[in-house]
C-alpha positions in Angstrom: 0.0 0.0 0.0 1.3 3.5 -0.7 2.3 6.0 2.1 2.7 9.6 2.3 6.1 9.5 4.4 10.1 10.7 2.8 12.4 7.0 3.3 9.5 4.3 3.1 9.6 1.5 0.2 6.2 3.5 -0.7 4.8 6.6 -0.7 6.2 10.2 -1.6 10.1 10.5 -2.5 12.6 13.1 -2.6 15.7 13.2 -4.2 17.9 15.5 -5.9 19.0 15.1 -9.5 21.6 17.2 -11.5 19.6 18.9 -14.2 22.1 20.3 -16.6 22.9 24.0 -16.3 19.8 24.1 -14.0 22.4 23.0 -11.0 20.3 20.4 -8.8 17.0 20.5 -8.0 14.7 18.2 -5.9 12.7 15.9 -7.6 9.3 14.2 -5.6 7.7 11.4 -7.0 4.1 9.9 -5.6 4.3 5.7 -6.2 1.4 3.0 -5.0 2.0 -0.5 -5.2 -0.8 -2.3 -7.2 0.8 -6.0 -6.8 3.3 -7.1 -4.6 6.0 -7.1 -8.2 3.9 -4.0 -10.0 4.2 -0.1 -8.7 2.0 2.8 -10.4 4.3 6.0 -9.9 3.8 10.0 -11.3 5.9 13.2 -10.3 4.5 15.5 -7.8 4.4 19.4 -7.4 4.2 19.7 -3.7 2.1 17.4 -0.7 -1.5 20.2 0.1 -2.7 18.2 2.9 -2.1 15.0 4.8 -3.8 13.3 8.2 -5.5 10.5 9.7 -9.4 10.2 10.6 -11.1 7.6 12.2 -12.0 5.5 9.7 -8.8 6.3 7.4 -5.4 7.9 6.1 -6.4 11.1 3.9 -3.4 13.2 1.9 -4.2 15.5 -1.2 -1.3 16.1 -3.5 -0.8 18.6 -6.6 0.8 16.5 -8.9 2.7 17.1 -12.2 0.6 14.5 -14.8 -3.1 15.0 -12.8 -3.8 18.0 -11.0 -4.6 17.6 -7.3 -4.8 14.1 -6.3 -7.3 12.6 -3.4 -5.9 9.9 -1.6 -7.2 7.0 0.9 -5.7 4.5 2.8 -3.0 4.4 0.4 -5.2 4.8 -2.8 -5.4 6.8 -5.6 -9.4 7.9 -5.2 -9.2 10.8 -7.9 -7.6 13.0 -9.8 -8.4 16.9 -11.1 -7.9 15.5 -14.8 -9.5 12.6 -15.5 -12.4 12.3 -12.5 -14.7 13.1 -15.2 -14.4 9.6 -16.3 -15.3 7.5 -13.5 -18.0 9.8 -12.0 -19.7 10.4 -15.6 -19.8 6.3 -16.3 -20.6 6.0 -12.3 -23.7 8.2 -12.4 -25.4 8.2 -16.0 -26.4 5.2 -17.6 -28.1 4.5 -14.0 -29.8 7.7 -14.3 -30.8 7.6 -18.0 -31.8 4.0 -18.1 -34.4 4.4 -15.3 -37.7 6.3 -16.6 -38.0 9.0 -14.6 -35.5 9.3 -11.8 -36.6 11.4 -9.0 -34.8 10.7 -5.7 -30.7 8.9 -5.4 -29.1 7.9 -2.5 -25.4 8.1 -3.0 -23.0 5.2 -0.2 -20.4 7.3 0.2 -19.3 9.6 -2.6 -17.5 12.1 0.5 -15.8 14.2 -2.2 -19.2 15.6 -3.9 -18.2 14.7 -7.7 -21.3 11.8 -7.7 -23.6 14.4 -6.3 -22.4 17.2 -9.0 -23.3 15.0 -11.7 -26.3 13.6 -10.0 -27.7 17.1 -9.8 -27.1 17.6 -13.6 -30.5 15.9 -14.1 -33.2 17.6 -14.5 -35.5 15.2 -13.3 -33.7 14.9 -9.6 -35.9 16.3 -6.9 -33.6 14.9 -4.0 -30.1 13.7 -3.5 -28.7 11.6 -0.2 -25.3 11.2 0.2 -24.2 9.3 3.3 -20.7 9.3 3.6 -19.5 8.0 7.2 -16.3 10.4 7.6 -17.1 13.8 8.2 -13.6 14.5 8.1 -13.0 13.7 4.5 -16.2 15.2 3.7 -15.5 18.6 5.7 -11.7 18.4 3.6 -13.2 18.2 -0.1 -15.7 20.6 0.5 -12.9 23.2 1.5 -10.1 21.3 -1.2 -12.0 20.4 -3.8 -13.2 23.6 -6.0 -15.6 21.8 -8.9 -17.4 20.6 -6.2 -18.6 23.2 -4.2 -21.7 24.4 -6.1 -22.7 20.6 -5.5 -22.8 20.8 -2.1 -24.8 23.7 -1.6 -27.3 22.7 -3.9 -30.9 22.4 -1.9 -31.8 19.2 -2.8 -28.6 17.9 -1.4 -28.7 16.5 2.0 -25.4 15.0 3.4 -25.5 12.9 6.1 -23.0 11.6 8.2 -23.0 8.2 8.9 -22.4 4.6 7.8 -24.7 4.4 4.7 -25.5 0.4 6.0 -27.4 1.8 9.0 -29.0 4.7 7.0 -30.6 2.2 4.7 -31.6 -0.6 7.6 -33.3 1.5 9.4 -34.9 4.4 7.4 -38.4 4.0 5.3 -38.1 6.2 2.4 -37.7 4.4 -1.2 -35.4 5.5 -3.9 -35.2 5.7 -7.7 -31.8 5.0 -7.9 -28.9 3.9 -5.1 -25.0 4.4 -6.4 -22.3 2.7 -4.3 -19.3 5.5 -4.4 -17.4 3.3 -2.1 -14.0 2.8 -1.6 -12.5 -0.2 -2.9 -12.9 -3.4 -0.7 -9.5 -3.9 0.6 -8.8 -5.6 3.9 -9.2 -3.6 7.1 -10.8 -0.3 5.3 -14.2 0.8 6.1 -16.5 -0.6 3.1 -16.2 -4.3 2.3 -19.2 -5.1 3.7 -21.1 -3.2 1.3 -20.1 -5.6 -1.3 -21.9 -8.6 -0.3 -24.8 -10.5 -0.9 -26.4 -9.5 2.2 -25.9 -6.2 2.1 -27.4 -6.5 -1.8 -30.4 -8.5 -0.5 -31.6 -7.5 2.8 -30.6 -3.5 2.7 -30.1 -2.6 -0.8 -33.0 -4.1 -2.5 -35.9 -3.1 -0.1 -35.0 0.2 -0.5 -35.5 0.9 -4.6 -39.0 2.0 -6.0 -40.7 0.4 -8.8 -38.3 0.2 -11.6 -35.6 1.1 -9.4 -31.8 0.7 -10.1 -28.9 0.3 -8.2 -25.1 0.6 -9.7 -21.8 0.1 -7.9 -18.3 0.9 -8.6 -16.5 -2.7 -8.8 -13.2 -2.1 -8.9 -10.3 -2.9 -11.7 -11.8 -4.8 -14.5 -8.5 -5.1 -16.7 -7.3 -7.7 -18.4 -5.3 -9.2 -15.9 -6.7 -7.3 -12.4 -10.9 -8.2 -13.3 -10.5 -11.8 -11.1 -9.6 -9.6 -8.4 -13.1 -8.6 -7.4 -15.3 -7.7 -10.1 -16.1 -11.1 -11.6 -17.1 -11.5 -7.8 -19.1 -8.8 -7.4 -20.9 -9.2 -10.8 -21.9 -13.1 -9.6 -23.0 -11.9 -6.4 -25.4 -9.0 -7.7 -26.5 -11.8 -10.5 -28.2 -14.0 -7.2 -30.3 -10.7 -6.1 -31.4 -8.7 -9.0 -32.8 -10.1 -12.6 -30.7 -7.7 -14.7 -27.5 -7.2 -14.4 -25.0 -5.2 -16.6 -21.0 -5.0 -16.4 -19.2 -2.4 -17.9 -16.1 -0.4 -17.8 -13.6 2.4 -19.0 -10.1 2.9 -19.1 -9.1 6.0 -16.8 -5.1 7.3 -17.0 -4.6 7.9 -13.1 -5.9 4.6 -12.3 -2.9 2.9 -14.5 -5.9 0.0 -15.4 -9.9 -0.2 -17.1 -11.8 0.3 -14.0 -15.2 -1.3 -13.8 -19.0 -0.6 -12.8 -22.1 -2.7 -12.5 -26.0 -2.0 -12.6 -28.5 -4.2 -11.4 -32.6 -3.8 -11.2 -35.3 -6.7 -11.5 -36.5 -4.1 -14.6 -35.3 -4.3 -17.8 -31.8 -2.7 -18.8 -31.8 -1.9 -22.4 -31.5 1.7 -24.4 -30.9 2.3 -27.6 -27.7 4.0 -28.6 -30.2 6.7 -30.2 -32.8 7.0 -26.9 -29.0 7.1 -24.7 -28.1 10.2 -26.4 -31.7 11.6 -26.8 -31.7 11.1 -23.1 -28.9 12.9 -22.5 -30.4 15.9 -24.3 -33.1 15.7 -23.2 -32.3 15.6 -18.8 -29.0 16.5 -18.5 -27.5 20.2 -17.8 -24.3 20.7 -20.0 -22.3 18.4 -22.1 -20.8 15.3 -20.9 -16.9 15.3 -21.5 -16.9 11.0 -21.9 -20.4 9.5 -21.6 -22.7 9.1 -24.5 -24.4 6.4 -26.2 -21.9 4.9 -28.6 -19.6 5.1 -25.7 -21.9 3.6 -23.2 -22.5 0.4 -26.1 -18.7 0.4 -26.3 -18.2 0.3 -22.0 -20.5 -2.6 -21.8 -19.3 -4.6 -25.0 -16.3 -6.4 -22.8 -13.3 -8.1 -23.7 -13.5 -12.3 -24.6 -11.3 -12.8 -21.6 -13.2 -10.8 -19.0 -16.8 -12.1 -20.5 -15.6 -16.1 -19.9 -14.6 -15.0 -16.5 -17.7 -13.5 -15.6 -19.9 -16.3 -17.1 -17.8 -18.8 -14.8 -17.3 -17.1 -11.8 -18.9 -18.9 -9.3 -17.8 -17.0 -6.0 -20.6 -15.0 -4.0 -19.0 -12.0 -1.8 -19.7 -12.6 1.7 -18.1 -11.4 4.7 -17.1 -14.5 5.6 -15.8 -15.0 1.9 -14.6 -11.7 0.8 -12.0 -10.5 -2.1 -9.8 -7.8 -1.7 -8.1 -5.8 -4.1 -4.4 -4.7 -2.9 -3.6 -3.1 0.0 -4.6 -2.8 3.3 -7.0 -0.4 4.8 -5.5 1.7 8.5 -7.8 -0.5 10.6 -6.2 -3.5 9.4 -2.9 -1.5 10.5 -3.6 -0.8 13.6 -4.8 -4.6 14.7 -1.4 -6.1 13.5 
């Protein structure tokens, strides 16, 4: 797992490097390790902000490649540049495939970028997000620019708490539920939102009619899509009628990164009604989403469609996946 500390195997370095007629300058270099023999690495500016909550390790940096750079427990979240990309394929085709979307309730999603393109649609009356560290969400309020009209938006309302709870124990139905979590590694704070259960009992009961619910599912490369979302694909397959796997290359990430819809109603748009959709709801022009890139995100590679259609494991917390690293509560019971 990457660290933010000068001297560790991972982390931010410093060196200095003769550069010509220059003299020497420092140079500071941001690296994460992906696999134990494969380390993702980019050349920073300077280190904004750095700290530990109670849930996780939080550091922003300004970097040369991406622009500012939110990091947790060690992972790259998102970048300034190419965010765009993940939140656009996160929120939209969940959004323009269901009829008439009214009400979302975002799990997680602390840095407002979901919200912001939630509350593009038109037809959104109301927007939950229930992210369960104030601390992180209190930092990219006050970090994070693009994001700030987003938050005080009136049909926004934040809550502060572990989304699990929220949904067990309120009433109120939703049009659409999107899983911004953090990736399921071992000891952070949101593998248990990845399993069956969580799909069955909480998740379900708590779409309307026609409702859908998407998740982010972690790398779905060539090589990295075992890791856990074959997994989570199968597992959403034993709870919901429909479900559709797609993905999209993003440059900070270093890999395709994948996403998954599920809903008991049908899951199928033309490329035309996509786009006429998108004209039709949505404030502003997307920078990455439309139809014929939406029928190209779900058209998946021969490799990673056999794995799917074989996978037979179901995530449960007694049989979770991980992807690499290790969250800090896994840290601190070592």
């Amino acid at each position: 797992m990457a660290g933010i500390a000068n001297g560790n195997r991972n982390g931010v370095n410093c060196k200095s490097n003769s550069a010509g007629d220059q003299g020497h300058r420092k140079s500071c270099w941001y690296q994460e390790d992906i696999d134990d023999d494969l380390r993702w690495s980019f050349s920073l500016n300077s280190i904004l902000h750095e700290g530990v909550t109670q849930y996780q390790d939080i550091q922003l940096l300004d970097t040369k490649p991406f622009g500012k750079v939110l990091i947790l427990d060690g992972k790259l979240q998102s970048t300034e540049m190419d965010e765009f990309i993940y939140h656009e394929s996160l929120v939209h085709p969940p959004l323009l495939h269901h009829p008439n979307p009214k009400s979302v309730f975002i799990m997680g999603g602390g840095e407002g970028s979901t919200a912001r393109e939630i509350l593009r649609h038109k037809t959104v009356e109301k927007v939950v997000m229930c992210d369960i560290d104030k601390e992180v969400v209190d930092f990219c309020k006050s970090y994070l620019v693009v994001n700030r009209e987003a938050f005080s938006d009136p049909r926004l309302e934040l809550i502060i708490k572990d989304a699990r709870v929220e949904l067990q124990t309120g009433l109120e139905k939703y049009d659409v539920i999107v899983g911004d979590l953090a990736d399921p590694i071992e000891g952070g704070p949101c593998y248990r939102l990845y399993t069956k259960a969580f799909y069955e009992e909480t998740v379900k009961p708590r779409l309307s009619h026609h409702g859908i619910f998407v998740t982010q599912a972690g790398p779905a490369g060539i090589f990295s899509h075992t890791e856990v979302f074959s997994c989570i694909y199968n597992t959403l397959k034993q709870v919901f009628k429909y479900v559709v796997p797609y993905s999209a290359h993003i440059p900070s990430y270093a890999d395709t990164w994948g996403w998954i819809m599920a809903s008991d109603s049908p899951l199928s748009l033309s490329l035309e009604e996509f786009d006429l959709r998108i004209k039709q709801r949505i404030n502003g022009e997307n920078r990455y989403l439309d139809g014929e890139t939406f029928i190209s995100a779900s058209t998946l590679s021969k490799a990673v469609r056999k794995t799917l259609e074989n996978e037979s494991h179901v995530y449960t917390e007694q049989a979770a996946r991980f992807i690499y690293g290790h969250g800090s509560n896994y840290r601190l019971n070592l």
